[in-house]
C-alpha positions as CSV (number, residue, x, y, z in Angstrom):
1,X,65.4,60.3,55.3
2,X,69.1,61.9,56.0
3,X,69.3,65.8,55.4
4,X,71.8,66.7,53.2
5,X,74.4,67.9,55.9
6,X,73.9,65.0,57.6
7,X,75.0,62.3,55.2
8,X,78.1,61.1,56.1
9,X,80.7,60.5,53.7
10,X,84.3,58.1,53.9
11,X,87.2,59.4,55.8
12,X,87.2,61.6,58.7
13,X,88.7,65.0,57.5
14,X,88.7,67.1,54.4
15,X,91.4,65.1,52.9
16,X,90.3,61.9,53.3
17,X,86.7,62.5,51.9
18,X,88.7,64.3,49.2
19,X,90.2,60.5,48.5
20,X,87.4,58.7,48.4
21,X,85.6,61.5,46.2
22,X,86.2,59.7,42.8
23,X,84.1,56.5,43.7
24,X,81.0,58.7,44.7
25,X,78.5,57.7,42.2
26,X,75.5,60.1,43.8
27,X,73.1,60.3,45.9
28,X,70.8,57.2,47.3
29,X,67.2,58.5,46.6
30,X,65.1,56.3,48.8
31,X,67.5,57.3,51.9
32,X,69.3,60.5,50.6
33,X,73.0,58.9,51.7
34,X,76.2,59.1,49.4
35,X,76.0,55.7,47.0
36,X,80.0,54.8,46.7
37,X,81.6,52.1,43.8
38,X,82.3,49.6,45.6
39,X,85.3,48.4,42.9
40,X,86.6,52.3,42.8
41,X,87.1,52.3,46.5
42,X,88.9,49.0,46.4
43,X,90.6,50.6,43.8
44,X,91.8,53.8,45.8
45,X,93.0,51.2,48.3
46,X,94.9,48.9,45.9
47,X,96.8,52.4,44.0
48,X,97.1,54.2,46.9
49,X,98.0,51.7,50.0
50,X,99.9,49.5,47.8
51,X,97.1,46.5,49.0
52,X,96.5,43.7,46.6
53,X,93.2,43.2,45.2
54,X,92.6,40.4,47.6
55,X,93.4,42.6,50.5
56,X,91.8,45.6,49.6
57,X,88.7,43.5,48.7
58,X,89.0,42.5,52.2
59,X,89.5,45.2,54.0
60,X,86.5,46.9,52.0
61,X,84.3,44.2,53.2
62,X,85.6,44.3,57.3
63,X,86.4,48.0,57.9
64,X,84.3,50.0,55.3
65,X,80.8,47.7,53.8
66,X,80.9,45.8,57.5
67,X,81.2,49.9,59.7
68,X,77.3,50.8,60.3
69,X,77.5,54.3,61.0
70,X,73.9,55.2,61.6
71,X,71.7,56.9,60.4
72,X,73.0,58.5,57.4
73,X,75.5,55.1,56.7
74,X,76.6,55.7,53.1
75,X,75.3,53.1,50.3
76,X,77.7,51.3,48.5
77,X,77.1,49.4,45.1
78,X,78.8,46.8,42.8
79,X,78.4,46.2,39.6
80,X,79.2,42.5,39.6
81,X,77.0,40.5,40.6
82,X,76.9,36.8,41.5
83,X,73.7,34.5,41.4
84,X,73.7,32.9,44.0
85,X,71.6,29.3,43.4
């Protein structure tokens, strides 16, 4: 389990965690890591970057859900979900 200073959050400095703040959802309880929305940082990217859907939604899955930072690697949810048969 991660203390609570050592969870790791997205962005490097004050300002960027400060962007990312409105797609924290909570706190993972299993791990004790920041749970991020995975459409409301895809969101941030699309309003604030001027990226499409498409390439925010790609970015998101190279640069941010495919980054393991270690110990303390934020969780990040969805709320779609597709079966896969």
């Amino acid at each position: 389990m991660v203390d609570s200073e050592d969870r790791l959050y997205l962005g490097g400095s004050p300002e960027e965690r400060d962007r990312f703040a409105p797609a924290v959802l909570g706190v993972n309880t299993r791990d004790n890591t920041i749970v991020y929305s995975t459409e409301k940082i895809i969101g941030i990217f699309v309003s604030e970057d001027g990226m499409t859907e498409e390439e925010a939604s790609e970015y998101f899955d190279f640069n941010v859900l495919g980054s393991h930072m270690g110990e303390g690697t934020p969780t990040y949810v969805s709320k779609y979900y597709d079966d896969i048969d």
